[in-house]
C-alpha positions as CSV (number, residue, x, y, z in Angstrom):
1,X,0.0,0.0,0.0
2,X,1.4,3.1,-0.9
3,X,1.8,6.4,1.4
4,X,-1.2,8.2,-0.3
5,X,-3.3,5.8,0.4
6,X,-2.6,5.0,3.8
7,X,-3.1,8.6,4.3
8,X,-6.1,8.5,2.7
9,X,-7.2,5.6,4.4
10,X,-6.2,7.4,8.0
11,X,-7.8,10.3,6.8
12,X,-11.3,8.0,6.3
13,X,-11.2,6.5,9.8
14,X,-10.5,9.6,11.5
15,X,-13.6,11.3,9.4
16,X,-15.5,8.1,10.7
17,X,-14.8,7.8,14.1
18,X,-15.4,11.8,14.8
19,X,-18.7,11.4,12.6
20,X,-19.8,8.1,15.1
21,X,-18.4,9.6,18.0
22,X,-20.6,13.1,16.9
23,X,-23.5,10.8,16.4
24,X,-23.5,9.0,20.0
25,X,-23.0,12.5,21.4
26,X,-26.0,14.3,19.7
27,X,-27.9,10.7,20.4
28,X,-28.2,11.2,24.4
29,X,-27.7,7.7,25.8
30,X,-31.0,7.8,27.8
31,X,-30.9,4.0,28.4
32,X,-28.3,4.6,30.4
33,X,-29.8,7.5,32.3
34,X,-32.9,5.3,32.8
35,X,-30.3,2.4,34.0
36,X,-28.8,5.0,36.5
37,X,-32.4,6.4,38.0
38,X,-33.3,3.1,38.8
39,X,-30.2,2.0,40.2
40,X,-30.2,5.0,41.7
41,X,-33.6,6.9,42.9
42,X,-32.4,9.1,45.1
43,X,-30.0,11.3,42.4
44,X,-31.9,13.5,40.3
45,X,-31.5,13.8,36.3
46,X,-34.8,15.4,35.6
47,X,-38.0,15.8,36.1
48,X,-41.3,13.7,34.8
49,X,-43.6,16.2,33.6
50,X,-45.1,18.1,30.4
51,X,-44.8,22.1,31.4
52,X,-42.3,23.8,29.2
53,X,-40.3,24.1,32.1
54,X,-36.1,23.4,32.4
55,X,-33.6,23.9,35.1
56,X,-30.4,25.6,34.3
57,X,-27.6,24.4,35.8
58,X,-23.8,26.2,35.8
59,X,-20.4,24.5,37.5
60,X,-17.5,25.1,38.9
61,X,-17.5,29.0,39.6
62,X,-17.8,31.7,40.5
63,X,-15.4,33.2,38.3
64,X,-14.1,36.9,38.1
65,X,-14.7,36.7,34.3
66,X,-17.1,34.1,33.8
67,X,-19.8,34.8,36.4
68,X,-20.9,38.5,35.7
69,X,-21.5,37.6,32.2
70,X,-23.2,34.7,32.8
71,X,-25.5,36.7,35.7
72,X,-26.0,39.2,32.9
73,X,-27.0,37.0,30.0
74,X,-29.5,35.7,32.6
75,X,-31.2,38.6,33.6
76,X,-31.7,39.5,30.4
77,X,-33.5,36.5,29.8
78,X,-35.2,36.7,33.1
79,X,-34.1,33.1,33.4
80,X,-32.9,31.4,36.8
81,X,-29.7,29.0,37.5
82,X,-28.7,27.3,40.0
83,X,-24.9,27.7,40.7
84,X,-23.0,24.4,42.0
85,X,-20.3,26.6,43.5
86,X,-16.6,24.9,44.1
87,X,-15.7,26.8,47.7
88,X,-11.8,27.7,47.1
89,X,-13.1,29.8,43.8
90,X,-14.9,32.2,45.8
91,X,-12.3,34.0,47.8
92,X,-12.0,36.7,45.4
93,X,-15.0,36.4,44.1
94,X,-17.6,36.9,46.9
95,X,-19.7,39.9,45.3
96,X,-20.5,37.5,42.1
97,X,-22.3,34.8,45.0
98,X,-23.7,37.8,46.3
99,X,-25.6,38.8,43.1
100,X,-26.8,35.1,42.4
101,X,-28.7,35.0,45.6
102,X,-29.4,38.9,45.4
103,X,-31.3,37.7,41.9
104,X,-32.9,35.1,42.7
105,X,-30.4,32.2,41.6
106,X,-29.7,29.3,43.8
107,X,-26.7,28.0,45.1
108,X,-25.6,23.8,45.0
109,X,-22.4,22.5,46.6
110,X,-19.7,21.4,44.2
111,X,-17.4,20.7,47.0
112,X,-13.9,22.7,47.7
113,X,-12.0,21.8,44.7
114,X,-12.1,21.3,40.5
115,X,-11.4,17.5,41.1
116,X,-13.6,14.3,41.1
117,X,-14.9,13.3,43.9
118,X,-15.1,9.3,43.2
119,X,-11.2,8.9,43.9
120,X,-11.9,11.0,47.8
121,X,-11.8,8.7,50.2
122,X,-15.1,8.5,52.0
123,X,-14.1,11.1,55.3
124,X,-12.4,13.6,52.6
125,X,-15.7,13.7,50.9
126,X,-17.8,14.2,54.1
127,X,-14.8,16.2,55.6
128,X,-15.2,18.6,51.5
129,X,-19.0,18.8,51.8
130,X,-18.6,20.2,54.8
131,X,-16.1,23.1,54.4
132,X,-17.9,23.8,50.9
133,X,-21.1,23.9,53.1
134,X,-19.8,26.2,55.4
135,X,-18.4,28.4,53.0
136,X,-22.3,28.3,51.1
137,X,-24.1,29.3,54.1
138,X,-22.6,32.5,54.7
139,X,-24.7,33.4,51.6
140,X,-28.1,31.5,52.3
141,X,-29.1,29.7,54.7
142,X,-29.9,26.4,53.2
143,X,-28.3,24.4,50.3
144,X,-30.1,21.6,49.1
145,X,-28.1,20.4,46.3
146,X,-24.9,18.1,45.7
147,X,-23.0,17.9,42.1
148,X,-20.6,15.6,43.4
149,X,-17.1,16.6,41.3
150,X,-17.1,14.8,37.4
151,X,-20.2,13.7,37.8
152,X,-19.7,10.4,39.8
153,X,-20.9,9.0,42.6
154,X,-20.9,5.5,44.4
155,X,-23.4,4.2,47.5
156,X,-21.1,5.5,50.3
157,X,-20.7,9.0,48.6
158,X,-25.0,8.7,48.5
159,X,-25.3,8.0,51.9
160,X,-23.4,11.1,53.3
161,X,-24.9,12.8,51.0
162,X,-28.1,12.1,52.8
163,X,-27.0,11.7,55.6
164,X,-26.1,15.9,55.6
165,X,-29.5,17.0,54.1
166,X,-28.5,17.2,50.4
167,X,-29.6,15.7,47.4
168,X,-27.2,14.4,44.6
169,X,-28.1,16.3,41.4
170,X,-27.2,15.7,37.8
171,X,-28.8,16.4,34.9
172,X,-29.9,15.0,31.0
173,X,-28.8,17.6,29.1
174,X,-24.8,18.0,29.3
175,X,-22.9,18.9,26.3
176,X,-19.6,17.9,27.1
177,X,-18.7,22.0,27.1
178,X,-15.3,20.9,29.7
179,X,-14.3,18.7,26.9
180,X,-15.5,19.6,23.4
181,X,-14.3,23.4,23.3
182,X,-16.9,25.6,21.0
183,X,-19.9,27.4,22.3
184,X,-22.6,26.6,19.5
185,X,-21.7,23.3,19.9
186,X,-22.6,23.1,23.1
187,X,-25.8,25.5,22.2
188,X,-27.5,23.8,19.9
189,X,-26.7,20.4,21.8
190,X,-28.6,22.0,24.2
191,X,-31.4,23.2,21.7
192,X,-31.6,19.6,20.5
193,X,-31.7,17.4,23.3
194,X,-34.0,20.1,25.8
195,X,-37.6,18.7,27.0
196,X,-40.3,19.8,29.5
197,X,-38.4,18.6,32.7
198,X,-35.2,18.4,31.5
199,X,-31.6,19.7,33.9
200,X,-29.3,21.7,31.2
201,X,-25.4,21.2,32.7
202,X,-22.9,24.2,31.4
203,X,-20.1,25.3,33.1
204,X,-18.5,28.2,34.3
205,X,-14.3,29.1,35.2
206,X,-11.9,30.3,33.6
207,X,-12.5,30.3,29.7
208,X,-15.3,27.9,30.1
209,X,-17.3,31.1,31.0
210,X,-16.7,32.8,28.2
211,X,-18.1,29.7,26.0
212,X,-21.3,29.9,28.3
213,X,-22.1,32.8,27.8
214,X,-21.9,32.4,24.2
215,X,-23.7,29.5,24.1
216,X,-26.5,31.1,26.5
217,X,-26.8,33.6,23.8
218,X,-28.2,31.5,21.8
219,X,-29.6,28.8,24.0
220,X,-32.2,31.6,26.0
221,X,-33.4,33.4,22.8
222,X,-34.5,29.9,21.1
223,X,-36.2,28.5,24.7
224,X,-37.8,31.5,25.5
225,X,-39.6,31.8,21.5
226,X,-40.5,27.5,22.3
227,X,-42.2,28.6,25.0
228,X,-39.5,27.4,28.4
229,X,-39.0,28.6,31.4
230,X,-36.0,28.7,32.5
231,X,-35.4,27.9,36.3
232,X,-33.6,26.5,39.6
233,X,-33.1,22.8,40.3
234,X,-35.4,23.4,43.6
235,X,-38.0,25.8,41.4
236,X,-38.2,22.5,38.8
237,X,-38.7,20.0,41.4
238,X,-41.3,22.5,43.3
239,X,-43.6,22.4,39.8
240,X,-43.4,19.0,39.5
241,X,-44.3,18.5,43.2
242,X,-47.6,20.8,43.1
243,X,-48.8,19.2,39.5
């Protein structure tokens, strides 16, 4: 075989595999959502009902460059988020948690650090919720929600998780934004895969932010002319509970 046409042939597989790999992306696995709900009851992915109504969620801030940005592409909107905070980001950065809960956003616990929480060891997780918690509820005085750190969690993490009052939220609409690097992908991913229920996953930090707010542009606009509200994990579950 000659060097064009290995290069060629190279060249084909790549095409392939990024076209597949596109494909199982845009396809959401929701078997393995279902698979995860019932294994699992107690996390939340969405919610079961037929109101145009979807939760907004945004990680790992706040962020001297992301967050006001993001809080202003919001209010714009007059949609709501709720914020899964990571603790040692706010020093710094304490007037942007001040404005969430000034307008009406809600604060979740994404413990202290940009890191996933499956390789803690059971007491550095309690001992991380903790100190995040503390660090929370000098803004509010109650914080429901856990986004456990890359998304994973196992039965021990679940139990102190209940075991301190929270509950482990995740979502069904995540568009990979930490990994796949361009705002309108993550936008129309968004625009594509959104239902009545559904809990939208961005995130914020660094130049993530930036992409956010980008994609947000777009994302709010299109919702907004389908009919959505846009709201809080705890506003979502509060709709579904007085149906």
């Amino acid at each position: 075989m000659d060097k064009a046409l290995l290069v060629r042939t190279a060249v084909a597989v790549g095409i392939t595999v990024f076209i597949l790999f596109g494909i199982a992306l845009w396809l959401k696995p929701e078997w393995l959502i279902a698979h995860l709900r019932k294994q699992s009851p107690e996390v939340l992915y969405s919610v079961d009902t037929d109101e145009k109504i979807v939760a907004l969620t945004i990680d790992d801030g706040p962020d001297t460059d992301g967050s006001p940005a993001i809080l202003d592409i919001l209010d714009e909107y007059d949609a709501h988020a709720t914020f899964f905070l990571i603790s040692e980001h706010i020093p710094g950065n304490e007037t942007y948690v001040e404005r969430m809960v000034a307008e009406g956003h809600e604060l979740g616990n994404h413990l202290t650090a940009d890191e996933p929480s499956i390789a803690l060891s059971e007491a550095e997780f309690e001992r991380e919720l903790l100190e995040a918690n503390q660090a929370l509820t000098e803004y509010v005085d109650d914080v429901k929600w856990l986004r456990p750190g890359s998304g994973w969690y196992n039965d021990e993490m679940l139990s102190t998780i209940k075991k301190h009052d929270y509950q482990c939220a995740l979502g069904n609409v995540y568009p990979y934004d930490p990994q796949i690097s361009v705002y309108w992908f993550s936008a129309y991913y968004v625009l594509g895969n959104v239902k009545p229920g559904s809990v939208i996953v961005l995130h914020d930090y660094n130049r993530r932010g930036g992409r956010t707010t980008k994609a947000l542009e777009i994302i709010l606009p299109k919702l907004a002319e389908r009919g959505y509200r846009v709201v809080t994990l705890s506003e979502l579950v509060g709709v579904k509970a007085g149906e």
